[in-house]
N, C-alpha and C positions, 0 to 999 in steps of 0.2 A: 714648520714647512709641511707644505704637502705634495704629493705625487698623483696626478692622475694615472688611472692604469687602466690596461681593457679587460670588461670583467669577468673576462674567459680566467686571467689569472686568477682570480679569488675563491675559495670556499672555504666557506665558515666550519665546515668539520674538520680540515687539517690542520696539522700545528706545523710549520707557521698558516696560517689561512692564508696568506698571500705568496704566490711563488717567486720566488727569486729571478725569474725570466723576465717579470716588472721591473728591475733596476737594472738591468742590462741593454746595452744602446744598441737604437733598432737602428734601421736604415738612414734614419733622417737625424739621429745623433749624432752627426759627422763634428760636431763641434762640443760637445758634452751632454751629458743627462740633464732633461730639465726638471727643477723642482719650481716649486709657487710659495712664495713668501704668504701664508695664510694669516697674517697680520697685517696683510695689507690687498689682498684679494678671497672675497668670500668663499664658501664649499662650493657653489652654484658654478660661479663662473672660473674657478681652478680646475674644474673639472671640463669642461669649453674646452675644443679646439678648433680655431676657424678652419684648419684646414680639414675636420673632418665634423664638422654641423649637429648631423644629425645624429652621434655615435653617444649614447650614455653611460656616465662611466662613476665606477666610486673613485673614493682620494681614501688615502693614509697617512696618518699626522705621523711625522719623521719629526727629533728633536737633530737640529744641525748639528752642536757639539758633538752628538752620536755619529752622525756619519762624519762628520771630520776625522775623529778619533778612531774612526772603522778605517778611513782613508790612509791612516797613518800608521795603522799595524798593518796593513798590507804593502806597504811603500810608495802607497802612493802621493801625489802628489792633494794635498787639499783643498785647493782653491775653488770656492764658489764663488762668481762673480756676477755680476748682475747685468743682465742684458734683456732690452727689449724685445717681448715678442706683439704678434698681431693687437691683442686685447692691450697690452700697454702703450699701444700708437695709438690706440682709439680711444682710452681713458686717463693717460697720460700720465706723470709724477706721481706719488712715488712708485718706480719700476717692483714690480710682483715677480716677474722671472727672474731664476737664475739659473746658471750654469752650473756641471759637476764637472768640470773639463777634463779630467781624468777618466770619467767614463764615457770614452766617446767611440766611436764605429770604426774611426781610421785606424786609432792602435790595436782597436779587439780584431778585426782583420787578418791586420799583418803580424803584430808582434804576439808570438807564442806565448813569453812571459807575462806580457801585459793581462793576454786575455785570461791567463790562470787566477790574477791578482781582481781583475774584473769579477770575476764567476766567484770566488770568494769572498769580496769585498758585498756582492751582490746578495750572497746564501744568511752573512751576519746579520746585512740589514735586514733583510724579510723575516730574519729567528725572530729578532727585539721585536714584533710588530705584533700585538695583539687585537682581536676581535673588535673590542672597544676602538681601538685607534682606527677603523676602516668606517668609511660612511657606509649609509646605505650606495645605491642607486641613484645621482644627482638627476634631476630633471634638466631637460635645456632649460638654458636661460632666458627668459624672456624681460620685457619692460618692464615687470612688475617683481623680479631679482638685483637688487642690489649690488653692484660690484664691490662695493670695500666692505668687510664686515662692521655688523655693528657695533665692536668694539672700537673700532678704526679709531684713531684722534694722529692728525695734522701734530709735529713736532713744534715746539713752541715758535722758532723762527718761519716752517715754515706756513702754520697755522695765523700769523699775525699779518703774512703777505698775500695770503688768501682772503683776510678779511679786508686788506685794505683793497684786490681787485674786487671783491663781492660791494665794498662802498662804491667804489668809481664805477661799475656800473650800474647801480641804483642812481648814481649821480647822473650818471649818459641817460638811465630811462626816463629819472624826473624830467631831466632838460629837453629829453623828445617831445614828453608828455603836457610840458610847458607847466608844470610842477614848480618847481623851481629852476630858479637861474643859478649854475656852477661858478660863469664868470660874472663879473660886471662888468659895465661897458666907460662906467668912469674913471 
């Protein structure tokens, strides 16, 4: 997993080099912290946010079992779920975002407790997080960035239903192309 963050939080001479104010839900967290499944969306565009274009930012590679287990000495709840954001309505299956629904804006708010268990839950994860694990400076993404990483591979079943719509439209272009005929007519 990764986190994009603004690179006001970062510097490479403190320990942790990322500050804790990173994993904390800002305004627009009202439904949980987002992380990026980076096995299934590149550094480039994990770092992307349509609603702010032009903004450049590094990521931090988080191991999930970590924050769950961070989740869980704090009391909180661990649920990361997966939910669609902009970039995965535009690139579709399989979903890259997810949810930390436990850290979200409406309990750090209101509930005192909550927010104590937040700012701690938040201090752990930025400790574990070393230099190494911070990108540089992502570039915006453009046409010639990649959305899935290069490791990326299609799951068996669903790699085998991609092959079969990648045939049937080779099939649709032969047949425009008058290439081949898909049906016959006898």
């Amino acid at each position: 997993m990764i986190l994009g963050g603004d690179p006001l939080w970062y510097d490479s001479s403190k320990a942790p080099p990322i500050s804790h104010a990173a994993f904390l839900p800002s305004s627009e967290d009202t439904d949980g912290l987002s992380l990026i499944d980076t096995s299934l969306r590149s550094a480039v565009w994990a770092a992307h946010r349509v609603e702010a274009p032009k903004t450049q930012r590094r990521v931090a590679e988080l191991v999930v079992s970590e924050i769950e287990r961070n989740a869980i000495e704090f009391d909180l709840s661990h649920e990361l779920i997966c939910d669609q954001d902009e970039l995965d309505k535009l690139f579709g299956e399989p979903i890259a975002h997810c949810l930390a629904t436990y850290i979200n804006r409406s309990d750090y708010d209101s509930k005192k407790e909550a927010k104590k268990k937040m700012k701690s839950w938040a201090k752990t994860v930025a400790s574990k997080i070393a230099n190494e694990n911070i990108s540089e400076v992502q570039p915006l993404p453009s046409i010639h960035h990649c959305y899935r990483p290069p490791h990326f591979k299609f799951g068996s079943r669903r790699k085998a239903l991609l092959e079969k719509v990648i045939r049937l439209q080779l099939l649709t272009f032969r047949a425009i192309k008058g290439l081949k005929r898909p049906f016959s007519n006898g």
